[in-house]
C-alpha positions as CSV (number, residue, x, y, z in Angstrom):
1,X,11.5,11.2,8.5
2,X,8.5,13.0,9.3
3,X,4.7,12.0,8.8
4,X,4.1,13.8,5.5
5,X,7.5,12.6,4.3
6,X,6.5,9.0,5.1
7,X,3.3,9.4,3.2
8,X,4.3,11.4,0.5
9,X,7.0,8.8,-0.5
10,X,3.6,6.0,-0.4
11,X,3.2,7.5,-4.1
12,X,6.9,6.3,-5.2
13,X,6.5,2.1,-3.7
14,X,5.0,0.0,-5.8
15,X,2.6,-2.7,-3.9
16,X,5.3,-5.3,-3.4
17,X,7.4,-3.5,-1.7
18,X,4.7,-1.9,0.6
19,X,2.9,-5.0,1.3
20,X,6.5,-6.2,2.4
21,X,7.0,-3.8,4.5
22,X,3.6,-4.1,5.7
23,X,4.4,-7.6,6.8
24,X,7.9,-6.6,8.6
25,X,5.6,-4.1,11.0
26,X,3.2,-6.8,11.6
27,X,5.4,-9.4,12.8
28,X,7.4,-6.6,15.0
29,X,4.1,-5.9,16.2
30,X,3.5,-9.3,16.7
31,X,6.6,-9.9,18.1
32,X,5.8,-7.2,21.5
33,X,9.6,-6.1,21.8
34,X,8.4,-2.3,20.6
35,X,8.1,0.4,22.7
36,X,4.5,1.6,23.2
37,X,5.6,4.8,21.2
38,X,7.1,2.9,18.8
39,X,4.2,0.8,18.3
40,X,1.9,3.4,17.8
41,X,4.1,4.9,14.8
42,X,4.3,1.3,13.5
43,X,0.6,0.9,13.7
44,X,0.3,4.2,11.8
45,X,2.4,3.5,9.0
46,X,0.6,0.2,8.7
47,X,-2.8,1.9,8.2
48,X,-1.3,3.9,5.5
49,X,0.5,1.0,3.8
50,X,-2.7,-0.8,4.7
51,X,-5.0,1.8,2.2
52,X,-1.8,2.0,-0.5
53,X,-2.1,-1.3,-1.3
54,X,-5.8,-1.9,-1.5
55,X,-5.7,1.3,-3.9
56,X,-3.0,-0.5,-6.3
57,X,-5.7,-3.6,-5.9
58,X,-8.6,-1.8,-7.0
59,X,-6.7,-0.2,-9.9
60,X,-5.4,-3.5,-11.3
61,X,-8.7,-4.7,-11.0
62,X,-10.2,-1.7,-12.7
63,X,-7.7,-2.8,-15.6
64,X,-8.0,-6.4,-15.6
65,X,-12.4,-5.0,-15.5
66,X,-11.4,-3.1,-18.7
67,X,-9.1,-5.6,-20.2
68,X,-12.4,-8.6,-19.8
69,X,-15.3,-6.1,-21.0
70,X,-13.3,-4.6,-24.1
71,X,-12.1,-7.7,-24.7
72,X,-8.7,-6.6,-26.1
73,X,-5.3,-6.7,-24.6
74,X,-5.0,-2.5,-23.9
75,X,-4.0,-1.8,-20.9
76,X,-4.4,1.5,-20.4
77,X,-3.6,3.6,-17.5
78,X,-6.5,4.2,-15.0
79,X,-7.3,8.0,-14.7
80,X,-7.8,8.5,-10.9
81,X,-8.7,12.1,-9.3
């Protein structure tokens, strides 16, 4: 799978499944039995599961934000860029 493959399919995992993955890289990180290569492309895909993640936080905040200051129930979809 190349790069823009792996980052295009960020868009398609919801946050549980990338913060799991995100876990698996840091304990085979963690763990030192990677190639340095290897390591590197694990680090990478970290970062980018890394800034998926806090983008599904802030948008679930955003709601919960809405949801609190309306103070109905809606939950509407947040309209990003």
């Amino acid at each position: 799978m190349s790069k823009n493959d792996k980052s295009a399919d960020l868009g398609k995992i919801n946050f549980e499944t990338a913060l799991g993955e995100l876990e698996d890289i840091v304990q085979k990180l963690e763990s030192g039995d990677t190639s340095l290569e290897g390591s590197i492309d694990a680090y990478e895909r970290g970062i980018a599961l890394k800034k998926h993640c806090e983008g599904k936080l802030r948008e679930a905040q955003l709601r919960v934000e809405k949801i609190d200051k309306d103070g109905t129930l809606s939950t509407e979809p947040l309209e990003t860029e």
